[in-house]
N, C-alpha and C positions, 0 to 999 in steps of 0.2 A: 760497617755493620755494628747495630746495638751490641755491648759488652754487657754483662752483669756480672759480678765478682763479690760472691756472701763472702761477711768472715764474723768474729764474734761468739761464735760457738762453744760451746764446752761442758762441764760439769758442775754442777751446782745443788746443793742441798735443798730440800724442800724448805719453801716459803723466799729465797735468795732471789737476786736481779742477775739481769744480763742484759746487754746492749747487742743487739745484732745491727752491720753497718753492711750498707751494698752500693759499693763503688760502680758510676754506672761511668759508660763513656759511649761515643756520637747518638744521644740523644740529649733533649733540653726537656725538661719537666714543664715549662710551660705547652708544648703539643705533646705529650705522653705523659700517662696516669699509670699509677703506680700500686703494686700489691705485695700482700706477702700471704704464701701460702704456707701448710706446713702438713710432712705426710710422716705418721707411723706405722711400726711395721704392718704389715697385713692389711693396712688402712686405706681409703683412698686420699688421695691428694685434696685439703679442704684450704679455702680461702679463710684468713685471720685478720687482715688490716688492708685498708686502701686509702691512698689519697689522689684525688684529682688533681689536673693541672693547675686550677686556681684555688689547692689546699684546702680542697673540703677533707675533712677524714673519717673514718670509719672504722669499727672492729665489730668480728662478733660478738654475742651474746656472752658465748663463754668466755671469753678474754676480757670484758668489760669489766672496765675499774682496774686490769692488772698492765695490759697492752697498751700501749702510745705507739703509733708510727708520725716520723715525719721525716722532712726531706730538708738539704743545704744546697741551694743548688749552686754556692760560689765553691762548696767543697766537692757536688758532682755526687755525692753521699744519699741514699736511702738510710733510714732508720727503724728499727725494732725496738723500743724500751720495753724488757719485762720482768714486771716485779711479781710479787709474791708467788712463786713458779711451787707447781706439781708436778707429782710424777706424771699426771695426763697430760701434762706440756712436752714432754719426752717428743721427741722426732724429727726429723731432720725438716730445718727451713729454707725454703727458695723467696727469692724476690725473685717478680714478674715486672714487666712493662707492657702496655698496650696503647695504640693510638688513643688522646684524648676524647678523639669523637665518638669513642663507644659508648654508651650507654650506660649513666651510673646504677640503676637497676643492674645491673651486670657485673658487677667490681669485682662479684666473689664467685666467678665463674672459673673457672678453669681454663675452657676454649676459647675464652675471650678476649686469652694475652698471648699477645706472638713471641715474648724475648723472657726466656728462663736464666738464673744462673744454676749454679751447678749444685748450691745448696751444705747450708750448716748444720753440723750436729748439737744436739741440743740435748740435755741428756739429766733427769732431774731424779735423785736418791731420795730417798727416806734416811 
């Protein structure tokens, strides 16, 4: 069965970096596409970054310019780079996996990834 295993988490001052890292195991990144989502409190669960099987990638709007995702896949590794962080970055992140065949229109869906982990906190001060 798909593993996903976030870590990378923690506390950080406004405008400061953090790397989030998600250890994946029995899947291969070239047939599964990869996301990150990320949910605060009261909030719903919103999609942040995707990378397809042949590394296309993508972030929202609001992360643009601050968010990088990419992948290793001799280390088995997702990634989250994020730099100049807000306190509206606050909440806890999940990486998702989904079959490659879905539809990149879809990347920042929610119901469109079968394999969650269990998710980082992420926690950004004034």
């Amino acid at each position: 069965q798909v593993q996903l295993v976030e870590s990378g988490g923690g506390s950080v001052q406004v405008g400061g970096s953090l790397r989030l890292s998600c250890a994946t195991s029995r899947l291969t990144y070239s047939t599964y596409s990869m996301g990150w989502f990320r949910q605060a409190p009261g909030k719903e669960r919103e999609g942040v970054a995707a990378i397809s099987s042949d590394g296309r990638t993508s972030v929202v709007d609001r992360v643009k310019g601050r968010f990088t995702i990419s992948q290793d896949a001799a280390k088995n590794t997702l990634y989250l780079q994020m730099n100049a962080l807000s306190p509206e970055d606050t909440a806890m992140y999940y990486c998702a996996a989904r079959p490659a065949t879905r539809a990149w229109l879809t990347r920042f869906l929610r119901s469109s990834y079968n394999y969650w982990g269990q998710g980082t906190q992420v926690t950004v001060s004034s």
